[in-house]
N, C-alpha and C positions, 0 to 999 in steps of 0.2 A: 431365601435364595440370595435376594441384594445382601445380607448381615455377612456373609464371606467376601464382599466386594473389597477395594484399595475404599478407604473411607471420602476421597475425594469422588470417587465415582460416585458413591452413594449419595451424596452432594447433592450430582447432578443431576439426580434423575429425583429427589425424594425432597431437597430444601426449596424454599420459596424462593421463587424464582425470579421476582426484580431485586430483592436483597442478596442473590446470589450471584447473580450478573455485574451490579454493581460492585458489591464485595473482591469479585475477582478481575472485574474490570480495573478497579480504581488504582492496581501497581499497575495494569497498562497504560492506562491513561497519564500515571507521574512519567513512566520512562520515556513516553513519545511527545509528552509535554518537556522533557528536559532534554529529549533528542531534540524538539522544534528550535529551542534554546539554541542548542549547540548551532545546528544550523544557520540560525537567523545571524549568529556571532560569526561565523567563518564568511555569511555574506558581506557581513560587513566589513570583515577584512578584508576581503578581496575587492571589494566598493573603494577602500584604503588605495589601492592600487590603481585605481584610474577606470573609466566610464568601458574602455577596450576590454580589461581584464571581467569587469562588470558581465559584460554583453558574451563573454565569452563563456562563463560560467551560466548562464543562462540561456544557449544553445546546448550544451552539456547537461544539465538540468534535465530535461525531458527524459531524457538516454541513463540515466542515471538513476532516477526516480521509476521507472520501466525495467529495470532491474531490481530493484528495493521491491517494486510493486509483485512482479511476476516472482521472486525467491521469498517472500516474506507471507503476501496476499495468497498467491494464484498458486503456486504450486505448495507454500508453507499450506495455507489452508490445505488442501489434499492430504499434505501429510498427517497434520493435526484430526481432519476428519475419521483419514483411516484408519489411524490410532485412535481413536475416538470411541468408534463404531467397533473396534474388535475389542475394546474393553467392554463396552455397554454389552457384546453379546457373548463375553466371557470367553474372547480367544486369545489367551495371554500370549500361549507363541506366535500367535501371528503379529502382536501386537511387538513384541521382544525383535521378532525378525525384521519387523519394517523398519526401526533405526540404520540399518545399514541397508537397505534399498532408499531411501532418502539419500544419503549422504553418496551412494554412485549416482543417485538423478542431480544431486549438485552438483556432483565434479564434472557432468556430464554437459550442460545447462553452463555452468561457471566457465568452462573452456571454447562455449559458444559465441558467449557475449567477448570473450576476449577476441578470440580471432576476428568477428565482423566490425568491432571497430577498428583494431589496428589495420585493416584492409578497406573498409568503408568509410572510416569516420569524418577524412574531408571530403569525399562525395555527399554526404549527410548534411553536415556543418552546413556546407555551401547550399547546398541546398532550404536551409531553415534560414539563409538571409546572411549568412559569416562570409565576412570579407577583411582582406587586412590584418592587421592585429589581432582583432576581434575571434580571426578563427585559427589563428594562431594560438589566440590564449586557449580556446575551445579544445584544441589537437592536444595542446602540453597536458590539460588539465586531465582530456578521457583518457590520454594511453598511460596515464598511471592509473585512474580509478579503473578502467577494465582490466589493466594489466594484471593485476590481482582478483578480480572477478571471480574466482573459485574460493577466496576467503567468504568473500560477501555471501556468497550461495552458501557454503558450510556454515558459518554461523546463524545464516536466518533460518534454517532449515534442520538445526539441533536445538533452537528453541520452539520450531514449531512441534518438533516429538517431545518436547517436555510441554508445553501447552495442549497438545492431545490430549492430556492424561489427567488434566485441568487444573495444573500446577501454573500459576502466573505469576508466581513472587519473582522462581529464581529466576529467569532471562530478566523480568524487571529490577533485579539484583543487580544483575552482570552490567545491564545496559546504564542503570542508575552508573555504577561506580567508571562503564569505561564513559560515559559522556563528562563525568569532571575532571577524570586525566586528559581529554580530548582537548579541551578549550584553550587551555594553556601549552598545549603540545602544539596543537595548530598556530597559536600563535608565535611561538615558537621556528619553527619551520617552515613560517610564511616570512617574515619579517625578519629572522634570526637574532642571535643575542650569544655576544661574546667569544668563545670560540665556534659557536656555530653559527656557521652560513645560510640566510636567506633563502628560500627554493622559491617564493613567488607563488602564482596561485600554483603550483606543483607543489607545494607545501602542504596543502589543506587534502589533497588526494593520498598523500605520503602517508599523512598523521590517521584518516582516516582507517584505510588495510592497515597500518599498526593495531588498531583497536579492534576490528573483526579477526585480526589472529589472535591476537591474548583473549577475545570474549570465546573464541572456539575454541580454545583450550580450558577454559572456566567450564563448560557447561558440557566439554567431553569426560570433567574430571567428577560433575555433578551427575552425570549419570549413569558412573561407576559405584554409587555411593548405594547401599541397598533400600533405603527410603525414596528413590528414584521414581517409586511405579513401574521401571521398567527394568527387564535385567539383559541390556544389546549385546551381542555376542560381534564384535568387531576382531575376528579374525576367518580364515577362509571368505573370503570375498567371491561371492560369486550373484551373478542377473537373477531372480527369483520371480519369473514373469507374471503368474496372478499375483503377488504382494503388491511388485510396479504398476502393474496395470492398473491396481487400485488405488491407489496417488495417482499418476497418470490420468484417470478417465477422469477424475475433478479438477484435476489442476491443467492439464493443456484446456480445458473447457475456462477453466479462469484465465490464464494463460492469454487467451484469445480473447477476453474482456480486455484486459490488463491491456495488452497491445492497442485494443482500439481506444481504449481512455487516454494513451499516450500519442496515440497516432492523432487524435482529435486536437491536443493540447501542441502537439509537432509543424500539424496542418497550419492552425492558428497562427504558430508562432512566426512560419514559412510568410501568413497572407501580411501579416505586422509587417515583416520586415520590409514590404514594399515602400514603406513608410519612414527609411531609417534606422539606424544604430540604435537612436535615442528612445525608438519606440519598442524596439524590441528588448532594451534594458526596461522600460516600466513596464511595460507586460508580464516581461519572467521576473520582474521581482513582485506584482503584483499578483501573477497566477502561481507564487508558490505559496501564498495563502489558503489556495484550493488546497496544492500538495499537504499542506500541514494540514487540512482536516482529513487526508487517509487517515492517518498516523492517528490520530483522536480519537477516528468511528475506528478503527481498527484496534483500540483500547478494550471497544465495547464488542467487536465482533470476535475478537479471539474466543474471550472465553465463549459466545452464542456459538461459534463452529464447535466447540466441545461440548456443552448439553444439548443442542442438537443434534449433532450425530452420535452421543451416548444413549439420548432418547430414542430415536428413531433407529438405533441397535438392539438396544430393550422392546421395543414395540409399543412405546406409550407417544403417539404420535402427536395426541392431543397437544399434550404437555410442548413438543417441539413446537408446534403451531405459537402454541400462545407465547411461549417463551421469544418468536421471532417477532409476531408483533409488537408486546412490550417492549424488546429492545430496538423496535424501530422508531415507536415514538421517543424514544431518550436520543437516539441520534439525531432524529428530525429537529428536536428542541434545541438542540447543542449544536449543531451548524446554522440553525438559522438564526440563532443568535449572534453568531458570530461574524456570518453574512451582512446582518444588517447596521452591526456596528461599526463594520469595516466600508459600506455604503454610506454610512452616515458620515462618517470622521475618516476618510482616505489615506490624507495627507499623515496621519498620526502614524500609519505603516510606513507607507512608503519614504514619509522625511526619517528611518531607522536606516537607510541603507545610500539615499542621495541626496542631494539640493538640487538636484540640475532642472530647471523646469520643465524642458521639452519630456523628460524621464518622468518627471511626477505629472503631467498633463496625461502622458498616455494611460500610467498606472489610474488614474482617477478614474478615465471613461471606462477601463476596464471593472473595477470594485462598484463603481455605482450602476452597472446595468447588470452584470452578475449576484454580485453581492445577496443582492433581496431573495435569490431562488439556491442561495447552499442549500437549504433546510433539505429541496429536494434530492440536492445531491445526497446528502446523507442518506436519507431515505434509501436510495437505491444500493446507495455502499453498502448497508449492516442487511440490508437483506440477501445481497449477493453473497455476504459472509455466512449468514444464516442458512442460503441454498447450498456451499458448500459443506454445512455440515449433515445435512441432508444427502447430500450425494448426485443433487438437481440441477445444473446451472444450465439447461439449455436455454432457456428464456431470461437469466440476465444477463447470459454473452448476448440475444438476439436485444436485449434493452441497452448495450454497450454500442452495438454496430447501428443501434439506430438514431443515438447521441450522438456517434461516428460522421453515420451519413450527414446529419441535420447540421452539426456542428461546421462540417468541410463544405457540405452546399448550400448553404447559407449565410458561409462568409464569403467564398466566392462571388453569389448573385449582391452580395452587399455592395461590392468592389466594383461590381459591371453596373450598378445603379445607382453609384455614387456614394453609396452610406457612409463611405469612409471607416474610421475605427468604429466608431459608436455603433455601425452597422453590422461588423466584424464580433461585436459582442456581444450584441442581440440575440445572435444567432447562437451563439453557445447559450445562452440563457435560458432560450427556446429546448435547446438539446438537454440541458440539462432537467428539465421541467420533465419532456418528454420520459428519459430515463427514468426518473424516481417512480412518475405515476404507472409505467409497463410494469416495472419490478411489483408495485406492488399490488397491481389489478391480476396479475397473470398469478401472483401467489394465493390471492384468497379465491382464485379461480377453480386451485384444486390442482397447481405443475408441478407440484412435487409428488401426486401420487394418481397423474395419470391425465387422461382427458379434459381439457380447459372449460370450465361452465360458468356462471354466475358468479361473482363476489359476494363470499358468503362469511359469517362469524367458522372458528375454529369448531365450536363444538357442532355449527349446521353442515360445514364443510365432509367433518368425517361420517354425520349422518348420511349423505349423499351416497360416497366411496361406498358402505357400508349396504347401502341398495340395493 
């Protein structure tokens, strides 16, 4: 039965399963390691530019990363699942058809985020602490990066139908090749050179939508190619509402994670800013070291949403189980090392983007009260990636809103009882602990296949069900 599969399928459901996570994780983890690159370089161009343009890009940040998160994470996963799950249980057309039900939920979604920021954005700003310059530089910077907004949606969302089908080279292809045109282009276009003119940090948002148009053009031409896995039929454009629905029901469930991981990190940045400019520049340059471990555990959850939901298409449920928790402890190990090395030695980040003290003082209290508890972030990341390939996320959105809660009421009572910053960082600390450990007590509890019991092994857990 599986010897008629696409042989990538077969993979997934038949190879050994930490050498096959790794294996296809490890071009994830080069592209989003050479995305973090990219990124850390374009901060430091705009750091180039003065502490205002700094602090402006880091009100922007949140909004920006909440789109990456929701089109790549929360609704890519959905796609990748759905596609997943109709190869695992051998429904090529369904699986053919959902490429272009993705790509209307992005255009859909993409012209979302455009209109509420150019309508919202300095109600927003202002409200995370942006004043002066500051949110000036904030305004220049969003109404180009959302202006384009429906690029960012298309392209994260034609790699996540080619990650479906558990192909992870080519998008780590595309993304490898446009992040070395990117660095030199951005600097380019920030600074200018010769007959081209300087844009400022408008540069770095320019250069940026250049590179999700040419990557969406690369991986629309790649999966025309017949070795694809899949064969999209992108003419007659029409709503195809059980296809939608099925992205849909995982991804607005992610979706509403996504939002409140953002809303947490927005809260935050809002209570900082009572604090100043200066404090709100080391914050957002220190809590995009959080951001860069998406991007990492998301190396290792891509390809976990596709032999998960290929598994749990086939009906070898086991197998899904155990594959989730082995790739949770490779997450947990790889943020929390990274946590603590960035608690240990602060200044080694943060002096990459500023000198200014009051900037690296905030950024310190920040990394050494969080720092020690990434591991648990992770934790909750690759499982929540794991439950979407499942098809289950009601209890890691409900481990999101409760990081949400803890993170925003926490900082607050910090502030009414003096704790100052350190108090303010506690409190996510605490949020973040809380998250990792719900995601994964409520997973060996038995929430992916029905009423919550005891934390049990995979092979006891199905015993249960099985009762």
């Amino acid at each position: 039965m599986t010897a008629a599969m696409n042989p990538r399928t077969r993979a997934l459901l038949e190879a050994p399963i930490v050498p096959t996570l790794l294996r296809l994780g490890a071009p994830n983890v080069l592209v989003m390691l050479a995305q973090a690159a990219t990124g850390l370089i374009e901060t430091w161009m705009v750091g180039k530019l003065g502490p205002d343009a700094l602090a402006g890009m880091a009100l922007v940040f949140p909004v920006v990363m909440l789109m990456q998160m929701t089109s790549a994470g929360a609704m890519g996963g959905g796609i990748a699942s759905a596609i997943a799950r109709a190869l695992g249980a051998r429904r090529r057309e369904d699986a053919d058809a959902l490429v272009q039900q993705s790509l209307l939920i992005a255009a859909a979604f993409g012209l979302l985020f455009t209109v509420g920021i150019l309508l919202g954005g300095r109600w927003l700003f202002g409200q995370m602490g942006g004043t002066g310059a500051a949110l000036e530089a904030a305004l220049t910077y969003a109404h180009w990066v959302f202006g384009g907004a429906v690029l960012v949606w298309g392209f994260n969302s034609l790699a996540a139908v080619i990650r479906g089908t558990g192909n992870m080279v080519v998008p780590a292809v595309v993304m490898c090749v446009g992040t070395v045109l990117l660095v030199p282009l951005s600097a380019l276009l920030i600074f200018g050179f010769g007959p081209v003119p300087g844009f400022g940090i408008a540069g770095g948002a320019i250069s940026m939508l250049l590179y999700y148009a040419l990557g969406s053009a690369a991986l629309l031409v790649y999966l025309h190619r017949p070795d694809s896995g899949l064969h999209p039929r992108l003419t007659g454009w029409r709503v195809h509402w059980p296809l939608c629905w099925d992205i849909l029901r995982v991804g607005l469930a992610g979706a509403v994670s996504t939002v409140a991981t953002n809303l947490a990190i927005g809260i935050t940045t809002a209570l900082v800013g009572r604090f100043g400019t200066a404090s709100i520049a080391g914050y957002g340059t220190a809590a995009r070291l959080e951001y860069l471990l998406v991007p990492l555990v998301f190396g290792l959850g891509a390809p976990l949403v596709a032999m998960v939901g290929t598994c749990i298409g086939a009906g070898q449920r086991e197998r899904a189980l155990r594959a989730a928790w082995l790739g949770a402890a490779l997450a947990f190990g790889m943020t929390e090392l990274i946590g603590l090395a960035a608690a240990a030695f602060p200044q080694a980040w943060l002096g990459l983007f500023t000198q200014d003290a009051q900037t690296i003082h905030a950024g310190t209290l920040y990394l050494q009260a969080v720092g020690p508890v990434y591991g648990f972030f992770g934790l909750g990341l690759v499982l929540y990636f794991a439950s979407q390939g499942a098809g289950r996320l009601m209890w890691p959105v409900v481990g999101n809103l409760v990081r949400l809660a803890l993170a925003a009421a926490g900082g607050a009572l910090a502030l009414v009882w003096g704790g100052g910053l350190t108090g303010v960082f506690i409190a996510q600390a605490v949020a973040l602990v809380a998250y990792g450990l719900l995601n994964a007590s409520t997973m060996a509890g038995g929430a992916w296949f029905g009423p919550l019991g005891w934390p049990r092994t995979p092979a006891a857990l199905l015993r249960r069900l099985q009762v």
